[in-house]
C-alpha positions in Angstrom: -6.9 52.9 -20.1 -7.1 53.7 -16.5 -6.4 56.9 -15.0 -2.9 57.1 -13.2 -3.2 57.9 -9.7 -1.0 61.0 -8.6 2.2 59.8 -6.4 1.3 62.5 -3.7 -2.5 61.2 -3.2 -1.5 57.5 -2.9 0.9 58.3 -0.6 -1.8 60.1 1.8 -4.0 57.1 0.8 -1.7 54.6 2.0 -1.3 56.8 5.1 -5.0 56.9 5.8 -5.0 53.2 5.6 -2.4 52.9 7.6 -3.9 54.7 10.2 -6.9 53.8 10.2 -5.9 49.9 10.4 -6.5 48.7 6.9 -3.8 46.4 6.9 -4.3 44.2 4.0 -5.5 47.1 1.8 -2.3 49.2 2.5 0.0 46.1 1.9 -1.7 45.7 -1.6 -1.5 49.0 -2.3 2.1 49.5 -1.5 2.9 46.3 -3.6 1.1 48.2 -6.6 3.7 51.0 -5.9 6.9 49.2 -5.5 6.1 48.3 -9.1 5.7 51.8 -10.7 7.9 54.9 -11.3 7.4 58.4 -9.9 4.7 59.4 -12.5 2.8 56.1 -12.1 3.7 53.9 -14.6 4.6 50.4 -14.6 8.4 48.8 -14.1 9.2 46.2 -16.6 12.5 45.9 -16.9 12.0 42.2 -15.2 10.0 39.9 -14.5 10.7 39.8 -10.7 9.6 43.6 -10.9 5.8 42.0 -12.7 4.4 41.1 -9.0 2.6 38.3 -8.9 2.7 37.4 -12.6 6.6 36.8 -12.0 5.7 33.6 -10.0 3.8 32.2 -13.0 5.9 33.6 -16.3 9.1 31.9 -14.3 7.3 28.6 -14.0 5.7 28.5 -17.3 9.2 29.2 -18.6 10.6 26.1 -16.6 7.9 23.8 -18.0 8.3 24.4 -21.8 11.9 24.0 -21.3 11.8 20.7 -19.5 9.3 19.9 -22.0 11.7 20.6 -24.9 14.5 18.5 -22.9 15.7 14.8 -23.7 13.3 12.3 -22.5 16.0 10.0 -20.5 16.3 13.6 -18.2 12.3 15.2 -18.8 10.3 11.9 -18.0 12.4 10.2 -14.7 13.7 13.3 -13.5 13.3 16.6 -14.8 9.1 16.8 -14.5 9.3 15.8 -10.7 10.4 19.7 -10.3 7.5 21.1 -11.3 5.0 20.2 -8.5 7.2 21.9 -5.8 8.2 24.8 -7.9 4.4 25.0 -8.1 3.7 24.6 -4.7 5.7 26.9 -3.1 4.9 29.5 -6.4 1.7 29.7 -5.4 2.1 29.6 -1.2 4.1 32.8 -2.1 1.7 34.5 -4.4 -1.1 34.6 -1.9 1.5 35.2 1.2 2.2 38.5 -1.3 -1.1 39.8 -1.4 -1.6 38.6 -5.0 -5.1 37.1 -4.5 -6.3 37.8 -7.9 -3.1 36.5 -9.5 -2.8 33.6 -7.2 -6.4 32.4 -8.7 -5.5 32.8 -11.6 -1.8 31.0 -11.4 -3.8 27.9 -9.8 -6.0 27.6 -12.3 -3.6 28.2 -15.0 -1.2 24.9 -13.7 -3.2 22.5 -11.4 -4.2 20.8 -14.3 -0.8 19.7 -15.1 -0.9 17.5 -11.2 -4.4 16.7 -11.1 -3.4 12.6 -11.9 -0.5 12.3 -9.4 -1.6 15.1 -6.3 -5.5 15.2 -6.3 -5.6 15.4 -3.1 -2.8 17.9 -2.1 -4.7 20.4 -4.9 -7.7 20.1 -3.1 -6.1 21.0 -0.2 -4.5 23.8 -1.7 -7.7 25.6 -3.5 -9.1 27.6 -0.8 -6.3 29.1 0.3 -6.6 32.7 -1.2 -5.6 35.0 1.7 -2.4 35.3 3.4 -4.0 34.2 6.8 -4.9 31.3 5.1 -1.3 30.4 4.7 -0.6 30.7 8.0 -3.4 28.5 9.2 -3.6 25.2 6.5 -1.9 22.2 7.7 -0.9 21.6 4.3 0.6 24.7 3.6 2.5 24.5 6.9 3.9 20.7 6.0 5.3 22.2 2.7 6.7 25.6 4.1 8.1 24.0 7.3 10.0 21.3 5.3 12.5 21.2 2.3 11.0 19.4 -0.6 13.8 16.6 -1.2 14.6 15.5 -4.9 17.7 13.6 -6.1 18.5 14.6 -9.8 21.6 13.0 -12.3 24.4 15.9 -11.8 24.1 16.4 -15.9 20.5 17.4 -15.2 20.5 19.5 -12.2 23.7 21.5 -14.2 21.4 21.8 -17.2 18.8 23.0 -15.3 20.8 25.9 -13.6 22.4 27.0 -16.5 19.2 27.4 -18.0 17.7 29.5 -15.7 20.7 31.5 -15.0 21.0 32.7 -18.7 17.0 33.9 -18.6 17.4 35.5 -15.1 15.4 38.4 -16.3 12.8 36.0 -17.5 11.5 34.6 -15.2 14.5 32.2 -14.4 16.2 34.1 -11.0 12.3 33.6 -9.3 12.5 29.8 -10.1 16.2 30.0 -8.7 15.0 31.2 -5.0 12.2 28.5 -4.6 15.3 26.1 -5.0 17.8 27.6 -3.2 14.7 28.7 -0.2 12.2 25.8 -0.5 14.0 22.5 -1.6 16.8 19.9 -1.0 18.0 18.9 -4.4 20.4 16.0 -4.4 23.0 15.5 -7.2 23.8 12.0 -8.0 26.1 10.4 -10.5 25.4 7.8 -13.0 27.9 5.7 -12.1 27.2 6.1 -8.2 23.6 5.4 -8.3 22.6 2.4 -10.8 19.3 3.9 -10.8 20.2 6.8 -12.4 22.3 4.4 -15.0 21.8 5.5 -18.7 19.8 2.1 -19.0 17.6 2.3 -16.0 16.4 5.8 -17.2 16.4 5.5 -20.9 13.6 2.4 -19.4 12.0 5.0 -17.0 11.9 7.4 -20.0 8.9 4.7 -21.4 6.7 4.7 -19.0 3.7 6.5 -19.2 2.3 7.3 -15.9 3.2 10.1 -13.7 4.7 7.9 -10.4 6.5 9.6 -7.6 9.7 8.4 -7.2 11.3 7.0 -4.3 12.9 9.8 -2.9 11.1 12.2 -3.6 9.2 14.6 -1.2 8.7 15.2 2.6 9.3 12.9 4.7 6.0 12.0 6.6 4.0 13.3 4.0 3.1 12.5 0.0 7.1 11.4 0.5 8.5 8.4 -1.8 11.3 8.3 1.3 10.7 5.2 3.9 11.7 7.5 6.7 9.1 9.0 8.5 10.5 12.0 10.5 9.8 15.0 8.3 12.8 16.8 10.2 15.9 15.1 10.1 18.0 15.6 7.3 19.7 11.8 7.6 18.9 8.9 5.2 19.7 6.2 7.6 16.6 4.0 8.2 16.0 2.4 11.6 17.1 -1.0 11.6 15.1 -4.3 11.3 14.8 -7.7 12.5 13.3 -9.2 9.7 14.3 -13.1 11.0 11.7 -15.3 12.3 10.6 -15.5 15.8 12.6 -18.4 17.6 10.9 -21.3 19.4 10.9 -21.7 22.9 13.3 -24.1 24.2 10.8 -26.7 25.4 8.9 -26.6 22.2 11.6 -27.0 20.2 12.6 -29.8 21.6 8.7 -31.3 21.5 8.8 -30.4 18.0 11.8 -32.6 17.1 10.7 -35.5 19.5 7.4 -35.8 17.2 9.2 -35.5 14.1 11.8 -37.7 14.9 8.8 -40.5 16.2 7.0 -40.0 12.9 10.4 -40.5 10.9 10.3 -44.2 12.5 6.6 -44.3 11.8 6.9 -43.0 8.3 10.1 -43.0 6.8 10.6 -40.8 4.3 11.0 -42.5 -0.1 13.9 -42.3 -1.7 15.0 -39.2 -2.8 12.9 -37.5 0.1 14.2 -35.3 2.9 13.0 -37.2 6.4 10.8 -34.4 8.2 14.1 -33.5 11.0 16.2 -32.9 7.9 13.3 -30.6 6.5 13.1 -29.0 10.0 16.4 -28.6 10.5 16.8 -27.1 7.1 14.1 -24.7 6.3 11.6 -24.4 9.6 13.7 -24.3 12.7 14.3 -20.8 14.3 16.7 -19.7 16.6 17.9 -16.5 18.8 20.0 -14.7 15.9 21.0 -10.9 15.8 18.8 -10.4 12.7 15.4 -12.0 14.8 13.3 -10.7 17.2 13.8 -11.7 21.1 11.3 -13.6 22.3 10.4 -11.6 24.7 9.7 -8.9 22.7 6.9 -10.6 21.3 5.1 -12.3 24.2 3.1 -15.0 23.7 1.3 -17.7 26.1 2.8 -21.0 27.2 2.6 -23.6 24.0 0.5 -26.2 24.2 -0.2 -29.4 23.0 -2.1 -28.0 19.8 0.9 -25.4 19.5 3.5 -28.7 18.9 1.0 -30.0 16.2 0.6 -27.3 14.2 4.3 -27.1 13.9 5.0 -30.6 13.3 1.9 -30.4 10.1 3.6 -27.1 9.0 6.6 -29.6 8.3 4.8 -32.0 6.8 3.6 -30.0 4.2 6.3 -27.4 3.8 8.3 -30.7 2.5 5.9 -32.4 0.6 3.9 -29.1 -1.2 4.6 -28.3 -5.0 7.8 -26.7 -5.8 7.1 -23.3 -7.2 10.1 -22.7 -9.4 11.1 -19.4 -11.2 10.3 -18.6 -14.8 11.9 -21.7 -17.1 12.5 -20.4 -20.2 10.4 -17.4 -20.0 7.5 -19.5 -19.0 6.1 -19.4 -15.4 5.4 -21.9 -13.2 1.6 -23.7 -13.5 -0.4 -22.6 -10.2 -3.6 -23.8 -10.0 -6.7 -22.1 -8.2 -9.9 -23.2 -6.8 -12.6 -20.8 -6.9 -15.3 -20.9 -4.8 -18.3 -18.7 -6.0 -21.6 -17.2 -3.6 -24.7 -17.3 -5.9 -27.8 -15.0 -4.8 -26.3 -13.1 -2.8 -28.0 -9.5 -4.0 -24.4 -7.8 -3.3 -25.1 -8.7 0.2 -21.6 -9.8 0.5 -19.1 -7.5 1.9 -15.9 -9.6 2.4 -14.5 -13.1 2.8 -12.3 -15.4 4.7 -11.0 -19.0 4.0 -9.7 -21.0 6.9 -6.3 -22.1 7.7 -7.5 -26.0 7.2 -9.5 -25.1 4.2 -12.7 -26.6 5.7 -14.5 -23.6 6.5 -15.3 -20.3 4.8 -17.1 -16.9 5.6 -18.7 -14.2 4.8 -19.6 -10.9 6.2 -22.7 -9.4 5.3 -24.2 -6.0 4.5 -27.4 -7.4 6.5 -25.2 -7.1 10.1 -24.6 -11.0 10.4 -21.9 -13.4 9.6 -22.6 -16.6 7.5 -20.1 -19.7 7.9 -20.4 -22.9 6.0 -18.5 -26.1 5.5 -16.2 -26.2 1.7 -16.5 -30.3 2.2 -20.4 -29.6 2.4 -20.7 -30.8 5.6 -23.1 -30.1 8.8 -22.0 -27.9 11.2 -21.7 -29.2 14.6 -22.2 -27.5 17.8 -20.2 -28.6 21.5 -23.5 -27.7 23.1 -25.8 -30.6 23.9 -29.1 -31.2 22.3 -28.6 -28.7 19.2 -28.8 -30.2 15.8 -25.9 -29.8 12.7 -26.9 -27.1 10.5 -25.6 -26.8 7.0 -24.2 -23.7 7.9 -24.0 -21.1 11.1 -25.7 -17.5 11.3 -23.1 -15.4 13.9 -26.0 -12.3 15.1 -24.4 -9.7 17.0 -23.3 -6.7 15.3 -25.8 -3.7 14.9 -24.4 -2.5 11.1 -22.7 -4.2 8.1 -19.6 -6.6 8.6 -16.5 -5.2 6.7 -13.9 -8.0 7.7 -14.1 -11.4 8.9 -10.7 -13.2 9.7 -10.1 -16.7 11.4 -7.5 -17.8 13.7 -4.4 -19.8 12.8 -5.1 -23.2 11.4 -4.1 -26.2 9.5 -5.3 -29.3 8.5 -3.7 -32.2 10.7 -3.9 -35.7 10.6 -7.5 -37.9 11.6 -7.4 -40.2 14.3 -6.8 -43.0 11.8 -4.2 -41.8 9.4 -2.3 -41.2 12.9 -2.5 -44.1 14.6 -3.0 -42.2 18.2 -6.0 -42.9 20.1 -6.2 -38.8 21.0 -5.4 -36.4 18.1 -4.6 -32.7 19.2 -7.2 -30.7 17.0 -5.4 -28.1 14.9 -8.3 -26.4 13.4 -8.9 -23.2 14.0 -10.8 -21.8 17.1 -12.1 -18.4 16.5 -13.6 -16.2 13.9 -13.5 -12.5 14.5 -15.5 -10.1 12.5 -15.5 -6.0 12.6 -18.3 -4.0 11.7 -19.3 -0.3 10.9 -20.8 -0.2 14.6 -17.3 0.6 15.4 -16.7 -2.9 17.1 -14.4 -6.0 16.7 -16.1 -9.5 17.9 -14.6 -12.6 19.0 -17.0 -16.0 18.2 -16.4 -19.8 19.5 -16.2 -21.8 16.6 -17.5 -24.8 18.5 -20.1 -23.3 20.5 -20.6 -20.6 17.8 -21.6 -17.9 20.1 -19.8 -14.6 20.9 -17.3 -14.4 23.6 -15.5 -10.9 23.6 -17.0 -7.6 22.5 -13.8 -5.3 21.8 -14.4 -1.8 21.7 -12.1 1.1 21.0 -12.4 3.0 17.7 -13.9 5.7 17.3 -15.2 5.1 13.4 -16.5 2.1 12.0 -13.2 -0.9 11.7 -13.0 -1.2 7.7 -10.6 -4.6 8.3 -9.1 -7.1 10.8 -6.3 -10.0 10.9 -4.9 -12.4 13.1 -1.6 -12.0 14.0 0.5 -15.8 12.6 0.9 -17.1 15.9 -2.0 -16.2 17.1 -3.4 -14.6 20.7 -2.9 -10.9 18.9 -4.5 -9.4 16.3 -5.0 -5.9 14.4 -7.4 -3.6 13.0 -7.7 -0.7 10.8 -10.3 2.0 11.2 -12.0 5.5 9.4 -10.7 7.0 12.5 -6.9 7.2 10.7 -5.9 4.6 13.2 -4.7 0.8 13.2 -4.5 -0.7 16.7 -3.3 -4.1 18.2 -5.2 -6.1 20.6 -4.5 -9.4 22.6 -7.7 -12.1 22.8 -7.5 -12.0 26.0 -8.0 -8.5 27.2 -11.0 -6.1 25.7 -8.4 -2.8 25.9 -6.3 -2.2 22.6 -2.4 -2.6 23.2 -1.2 -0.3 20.9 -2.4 2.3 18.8 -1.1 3.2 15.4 -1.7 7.1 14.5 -0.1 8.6 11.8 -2.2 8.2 8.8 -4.1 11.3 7.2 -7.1 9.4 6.2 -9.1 6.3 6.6 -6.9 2.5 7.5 -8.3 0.4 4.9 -6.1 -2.7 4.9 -3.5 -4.2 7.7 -1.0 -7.0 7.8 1.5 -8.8 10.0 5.2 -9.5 9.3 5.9 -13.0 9.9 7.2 -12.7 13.3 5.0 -10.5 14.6 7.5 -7.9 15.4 6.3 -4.9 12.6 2.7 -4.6 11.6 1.8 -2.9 8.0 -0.9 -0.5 7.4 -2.8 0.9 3.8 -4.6 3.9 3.4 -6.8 6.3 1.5 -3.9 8.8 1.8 -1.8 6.4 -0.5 0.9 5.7 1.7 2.2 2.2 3.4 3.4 2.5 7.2 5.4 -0.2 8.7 5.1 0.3 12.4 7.0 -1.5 15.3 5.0 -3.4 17.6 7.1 -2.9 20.9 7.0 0.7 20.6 4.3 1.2 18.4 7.0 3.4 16.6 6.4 4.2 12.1 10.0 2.8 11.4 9.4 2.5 7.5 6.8 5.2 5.0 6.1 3.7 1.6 4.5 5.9 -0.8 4.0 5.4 -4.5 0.6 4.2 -4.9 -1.4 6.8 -6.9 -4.8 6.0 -5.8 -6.1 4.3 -2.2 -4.3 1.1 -1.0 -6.8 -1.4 -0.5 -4.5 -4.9 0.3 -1.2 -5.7 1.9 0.4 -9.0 1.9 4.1 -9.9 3.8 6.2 -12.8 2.1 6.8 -15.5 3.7 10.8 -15.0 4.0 9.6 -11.5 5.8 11.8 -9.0 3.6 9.4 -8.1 0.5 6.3 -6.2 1.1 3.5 -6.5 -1.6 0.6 -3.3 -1.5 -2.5 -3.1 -4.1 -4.1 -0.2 -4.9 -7.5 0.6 -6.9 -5.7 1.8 -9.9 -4.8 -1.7 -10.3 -1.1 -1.5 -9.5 0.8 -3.6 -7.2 4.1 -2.9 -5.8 6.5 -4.5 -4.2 9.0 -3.2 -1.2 12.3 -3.8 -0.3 11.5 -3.7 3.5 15.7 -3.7 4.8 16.0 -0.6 2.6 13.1 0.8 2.3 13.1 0.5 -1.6 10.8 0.5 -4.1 11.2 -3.1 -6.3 9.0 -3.2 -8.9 5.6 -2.5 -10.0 2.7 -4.8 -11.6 -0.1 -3.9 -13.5 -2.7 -5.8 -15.3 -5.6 -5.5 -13.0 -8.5 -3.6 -14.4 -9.6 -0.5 -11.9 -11.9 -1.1 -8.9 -9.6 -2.3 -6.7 -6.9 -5.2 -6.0 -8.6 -6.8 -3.2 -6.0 -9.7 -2.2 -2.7 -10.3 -1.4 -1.1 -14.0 -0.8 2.4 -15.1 -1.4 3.2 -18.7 -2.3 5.8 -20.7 0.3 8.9 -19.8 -1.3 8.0 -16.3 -1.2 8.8 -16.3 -5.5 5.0 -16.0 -6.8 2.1 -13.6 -5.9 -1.3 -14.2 -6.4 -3.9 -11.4 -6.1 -7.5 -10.8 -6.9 -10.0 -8.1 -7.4 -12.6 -6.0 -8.3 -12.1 -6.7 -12.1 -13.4 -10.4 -11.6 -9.7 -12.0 -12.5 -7.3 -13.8 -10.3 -3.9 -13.1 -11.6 -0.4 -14.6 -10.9 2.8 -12.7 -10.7 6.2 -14.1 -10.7 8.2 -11.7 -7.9 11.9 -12.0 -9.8 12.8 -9.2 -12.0 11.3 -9.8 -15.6 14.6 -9.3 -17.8 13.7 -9.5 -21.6 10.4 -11.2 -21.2 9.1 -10.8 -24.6 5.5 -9.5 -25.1 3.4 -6.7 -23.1 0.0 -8.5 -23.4 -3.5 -7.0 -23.4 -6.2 -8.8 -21.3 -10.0 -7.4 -20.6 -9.6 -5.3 -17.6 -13.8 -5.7 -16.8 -15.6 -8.9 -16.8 -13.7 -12.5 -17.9 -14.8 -15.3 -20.2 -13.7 -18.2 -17.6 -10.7 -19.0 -19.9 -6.8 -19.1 -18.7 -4.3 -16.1 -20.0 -1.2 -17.0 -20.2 1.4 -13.9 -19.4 3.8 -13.1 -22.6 2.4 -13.6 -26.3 -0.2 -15.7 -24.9 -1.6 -13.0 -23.1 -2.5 -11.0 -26.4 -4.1 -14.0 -27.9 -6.1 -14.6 -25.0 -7.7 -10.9 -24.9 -8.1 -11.3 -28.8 -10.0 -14.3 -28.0 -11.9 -12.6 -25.2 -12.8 -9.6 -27.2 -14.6 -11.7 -29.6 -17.2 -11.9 -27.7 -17.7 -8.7 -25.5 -15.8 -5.6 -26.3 -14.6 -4.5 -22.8 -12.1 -2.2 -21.7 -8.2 -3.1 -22.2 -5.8 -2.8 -19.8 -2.0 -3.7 -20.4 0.2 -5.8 -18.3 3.6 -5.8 -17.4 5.5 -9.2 -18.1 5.8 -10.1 -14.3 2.3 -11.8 -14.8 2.4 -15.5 -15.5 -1.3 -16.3 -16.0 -4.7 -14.6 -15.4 -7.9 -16.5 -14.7 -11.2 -15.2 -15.4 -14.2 -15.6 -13.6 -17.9 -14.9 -15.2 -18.4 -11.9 -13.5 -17.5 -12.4 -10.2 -15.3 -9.9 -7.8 -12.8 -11.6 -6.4 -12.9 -10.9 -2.6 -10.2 -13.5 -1.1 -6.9 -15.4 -2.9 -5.0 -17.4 -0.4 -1.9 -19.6 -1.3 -2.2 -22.9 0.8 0.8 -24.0 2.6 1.1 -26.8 -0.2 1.2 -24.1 -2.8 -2.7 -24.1 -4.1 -4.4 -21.2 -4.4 -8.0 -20.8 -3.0 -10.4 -18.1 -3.9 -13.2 -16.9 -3.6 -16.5 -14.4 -4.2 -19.5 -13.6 -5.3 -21.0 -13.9 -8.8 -23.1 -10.6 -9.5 -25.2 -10.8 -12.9 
């Protein structure tokens, strides 16, 4: 046992310390003393009086006792205390002077967070001195802002009364990081239906660790969609999630055609005529819940403009119906796959076009490849140059990441219309981004480049077209998304917010909002006017890797690599669902069917998978499929599913991964990643990657 220091030499100590500017020493020293009684010894009569060790004994106590608890309170609710109480435990330890106790207490807990908040511990690790707290960003985001939880009223009065009756345990420390350090909100069961003895006796199942929605801070690992870390209001900035209208003069084009092809082609019986389908489903007008028009500008329509509208008509009425679940069965979707052979892994990502006539394919090897699905030669508008079966684009100086073609559909030939001139409603352009940090626009007639857009400072990991057209988006490892117009080489607005790499981007429907997905797990949904963050989603617990907008513009679909896809309530800001049944690796895709009911995604795990959007209800059957590598055969969602992965395994043992019942059917490739799914505007889904032995 160590020798006691006499009170009267650590008191000239801690004078000559003082004096002689030994700050840090001194303030440890004194610590030492508060704790000890005139002879030396220690003060043990509480834990608070146990310096740093108090921090630690007060959340260990907390954690068995939410342990011990009822599941419907421990699982949904009760656990989500013990990252903050950690958190701003050990923030306080090392802002103490406790630096061997604060290593110690880190050590001693992180592993219980290590799934959900990787990257906040990481973060965390090396801060060891009080100086430290002072200067990590992380540590000022949690000090400078109340953690916000919502809790059933039963719990949060449990929870109180516990720790008041072991005050001297440990329980009073635990006490002032709520009271100091977080914003718990009490809600009742019958005022909240998500904290209904149902909802959370069904949270109580689940396995994984998710955040919930409104949990956190604001603007940071949050599950809140409002992104200003310091207000202390829920109200969300309001949307215009309505499609953009029409301008006068092409709406009135729009109905002249349809009305002339009515005559030409009237419609069978029992089939809406193509005004009455217009009128019905595709006409947009001014409305309070739209977009202005002139808050989106766009050029003057044109010719091409009216005939892609009229087509969208066309086949909006004559596609197949996708109906919800009959019965418990889904609807039948079918899918064409189109598979690369040879390609060495040379084959970084993939783009169908509108018209399903063309497809490419950005390369590793700094080129893009484009080739005909019909099989067809590729034609060029200059003179004297021969078809090619397909077109090398040259022009970046490192590998393609994202290739996206304009807005497209396939319209009538000459002959089917009976006009001597048929508008072309093809696409026009291809553009591509690339790790040399640039964004290129290519002529798909002349195939040549004819803009060079410049602007990030990283290399641009994706790109889309905005759905009308003329503006478009990209997403870079500089944190950033911006927006850019065709016809001018200087970005319109940029996107900052993000605390690590934009992997994915999408539109809204009307162009108003764009969406962005990032390595920092969180969703942004930003306004394009103001280039404003009106909407945070976060949830994901691993890097978002696809976004996809419905149709109807008021569900948001986001993929991660764990496999998981979510889907968003955009009005407010809610959390809907989530689907699993992908295996890890990444979801890659995103499309929504016409009626905005089914999902269809794709991925790393060599599967393209189904989803049906309504809520499941008592869908019998959580089916098993092979997470890696597919046998080529259909798996059906429900019981079906669990026969099919029986079947599978048969042949190759792989890994198992289960699947919610929002699934309808799964179809396996023979190992092939599944870069690209795209629902046609007649409701058939297109895929598409590259087979890798």
């Amino acid at each position: 046992m160590p020798e006691l220091m006499d009170p009267r030499l650590r008191k000239q100590v801690i004078e000559y310390l003082s004096k002689k500017g030994y700050n840090r020493t001194e303030a440890m020293l004194r610590n030492e003393s508060a704790t000890q009684d005139a002879e030396g010894r220690p003060l043990t009569s509480r834990v608070e009086d146990n310096g740093g060790s108090k921090y630690g004994k007060g959340l260990e106590l907390t954690r068995v006792w939410i342990e011990g608890n009822l599941d419907i309170y421990k699982k949904p609710e009760l656990r989500r205390l013990l990252w903050p109480l950690f958190v701003y435990s050990f923030l306080n330890v090392v802002s103490e002077f406790y630096i061997q106790e604060a290593g110690n207490f880190f050590n001693a807990f992180k592993g219980y967070f290590e799934d959900e908040h990787q990257d906040d511990l990481r973060r965390l690790q090396p801060i060891a001195l009080p100086e430290h707290v002072t200067d990590s960003e992380i540590a000022k985001i949690y000090r400078g802002n109340k953690y916000r939880l919502s809790l059933s009223s039963v719990a949060f009065f449990n929870l109180i009364q516990f720790l008041e009756s072991n005050d001297k345990l440990g329980g009073s420390v635990m006490v002032m990081i709520l009271q100091t350090h977080m914003n718990i909100v009490t809600v009742e069961r019958a005022a909240d239906e998500s904290r209904s003895l149902a909802r959370m006796l069904g949270r109580a199942k689940e396995a994984e660790k998710f955040p919930a929605e409104d949990e956190g801070i604001p603007g940071h690992n949050a599950g809140s969609a409002n992104t200003d870390r310091h207000t202390t209001s829920n109200i969300l900035t309001r949307l215009k999630l309505g499609p953009l209208p029409m301008e006068q003069e092409m709406l009135e084009d729009v109905q002249a055609e349809l009305e002339e092809e009515d005559i030409k082609n009237p419609p069978v019986e029992g089939q809406s005529s193509l005004v009455q389908e217009f009128e019905r489903h595709i006409k947009r007008e001014d409305s309070e819940d739209a977009p202005a028009r002139t808050d989106i500008p766009l050029p003057p329509s044109k010719v091409r403009d009216v005939a892609l509208e009229v087509q969208k008509v066309k086949e909006n009425r004559d596609r197949f119906k996708i109906e919800g679940r009959t019965g418990g069965v889904g609807p039948a979707v079918s899918v064409v796959m189109f598979t690369f052979h040879n390609t060495y892994e040379g084959i970084n990502c993939i783009d169908v076009s509108g018209d399903n006539l063309l497809i490419a394919a950005g390369m590793a090897d700094h080129y893009i490849q484009v080739w005909s699905l019909k099989g067809d030669a590729l034609e060029s508008a200059f003179p004297n140059v021969p078809p090619e079966a397909s077109r090398k684009l040259i022009g970046h100086s490192g590998p393609v990441y994202g290739v996206s073609f304009s807005p497209g559909i396939a319209g009538p030939t000459q002959a089917s219309s009976g006009y001597s001139q048929v508008p072309s409603t093809n696409p026009q352009y291809l553009l591509s981004c690339s790790m040399d940090k640039t964004i290129r626009l290519w002529d798909l007639e002349m195939w040549t480049c004819l803009v060079v857009y410049k602007g990030h400072d990283g290399p641009v990991w994706d790109i889309q077209w905005g759905p009308h057209g003329h503006y478009f988006l990209t997403g870079s490892r500089d944190r950033t998304a911006r927006l850019w117009s065709q016809d001018q080489i200087v970005y319109l607005r940029l996107f900052a917010g993000h605390e690590q790499d934009v992997d994915c981007v999408a539109f809204h429907p009307n162009s108003a909002y764009v969406f962005t997905g990032s390595s920092d797990k969180n969703v942004r949904m930003w306004q394009v006017t103001n280039g404003v963050a009106v909407r945070l989603f976060t949830g994901h617990t691993g890097n978002v890797t696809s976004l996809a907008c419905s149709l109807s513009g008021k569900i948001l679909a986001s993929a991660d690599d764990q496999g998981t896809i979510i889907l968003w309530d955009l009005g407010p800001g809610k959390l809907l669902k989530r689907m699993r049944g992908h295996g890890r690796g990444g979801i890659w895709s995103l499309s929504w069917s016409a009626e905005s009911s089914v999902i269809v995604s794709g991925g790393m795990d060599g599967t393209v998978r189904v989803w049906d959007v309504a809520e499941p209800g008592n869908i019998a059957g959580q089916g098993k499929v092979i997470g890696e590598g597919g046998t080529g055969t259909k798996i059906d969602g429900g019981a079906s599913a669990v026969q099919g992965s029986a079947a599978a395994g048969s042949k190759k043992k792989g890994k198992e991964t289960v699947v919610t019942p929002d699934q309808i059917s799964a179809f396996p490739t023979k190992k092939s990643p599944v870069y690209k799914v795209r629902f046609t505007r007649m409701n058939l889904v297109v895929a598409s990657g590259a087979y890798t032995p």
